[in-house]
N, C-alpha and C positions, 0 to 999 in steps of 0.2 A: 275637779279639785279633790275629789275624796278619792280616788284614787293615788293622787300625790303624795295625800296624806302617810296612809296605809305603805307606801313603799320607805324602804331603809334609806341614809343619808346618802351613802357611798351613790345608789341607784340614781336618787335626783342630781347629784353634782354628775353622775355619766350623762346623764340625757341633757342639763342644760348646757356640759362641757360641747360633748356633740353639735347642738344647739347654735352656740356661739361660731364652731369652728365652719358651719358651715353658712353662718351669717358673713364673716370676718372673708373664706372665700369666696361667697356669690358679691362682696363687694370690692375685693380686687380683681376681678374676672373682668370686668373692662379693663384699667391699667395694662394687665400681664396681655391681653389681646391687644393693645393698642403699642405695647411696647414690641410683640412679637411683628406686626405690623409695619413698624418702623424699621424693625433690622430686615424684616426683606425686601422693604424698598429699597435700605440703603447697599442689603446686598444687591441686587438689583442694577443700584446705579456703579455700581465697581464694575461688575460687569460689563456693562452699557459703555464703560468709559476707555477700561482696556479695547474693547473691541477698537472700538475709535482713532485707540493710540495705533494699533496695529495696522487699520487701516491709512492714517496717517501716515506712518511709516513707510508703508508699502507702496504708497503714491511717490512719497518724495527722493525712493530710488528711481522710479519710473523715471521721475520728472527728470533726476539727474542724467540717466541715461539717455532719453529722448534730446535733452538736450546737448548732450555731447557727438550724438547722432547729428543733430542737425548742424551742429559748427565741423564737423570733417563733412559734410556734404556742401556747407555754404563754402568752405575752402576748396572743395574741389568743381565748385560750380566758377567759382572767381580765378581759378588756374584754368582753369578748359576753357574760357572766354577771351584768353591773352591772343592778342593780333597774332603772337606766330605760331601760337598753338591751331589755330584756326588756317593759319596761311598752310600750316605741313599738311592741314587733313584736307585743305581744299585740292592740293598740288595734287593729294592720290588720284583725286578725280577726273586732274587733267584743266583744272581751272588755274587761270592767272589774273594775278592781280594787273588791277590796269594803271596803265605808267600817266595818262590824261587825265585832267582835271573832269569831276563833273558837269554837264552842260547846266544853265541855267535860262532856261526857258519863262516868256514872261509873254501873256497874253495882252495884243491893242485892241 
């Protein structure tokens, strides 16, 4: 305290100015960290979310495609099964169709 004394006015208002400013910061140093915290979570989750959409997106081409795929495959699996689509590629073979009923055979 006798030190204090002995110094000029201007000198004590620097050191308890000082003082203060570095009480006032070491007591929002949590807040400004917990608020920096906060934005790069929620940077964080933008990121996380666009990914997502993109990935989303890029599925439900797929999915359209694949599915478009598979209806010209199921219509050409449903034309290539027609009795005379099958009767032309049988004839290449030299097969014919038989003009008699099936037997039906029954075990006594």
């Amino acid at each position: 305290m006798a030190t204090a004394v002995n110094r000029p006015k201007q000198q004590q208002n620097k050191a308890t100015a000082s003082l203060n400013v570095k009480k006032v910061f070491s007591g929002w140093m949590g807040y400004f960290t917990m608020v920096a915290v906060c934005g790069l979570v929620y940077i964080a989750n933008l990121h996380y979310a666009d990914r997502n959409i993109r990935t989303l997106n890029r599925l439900r081409k797929e999915v359209a495609e694949l599915r478009a795929e598979y209806t010209i495959l199921r219509a050409q699996f449903i034309t290539s099964n027609k009795r005379g689509v099958i009767k032309a590629k049988v004839s290449q073979l030299g097969l014919v169709e038989s003009n008699t009923p099936a037997y039906d055979l029954k075990a006594e």
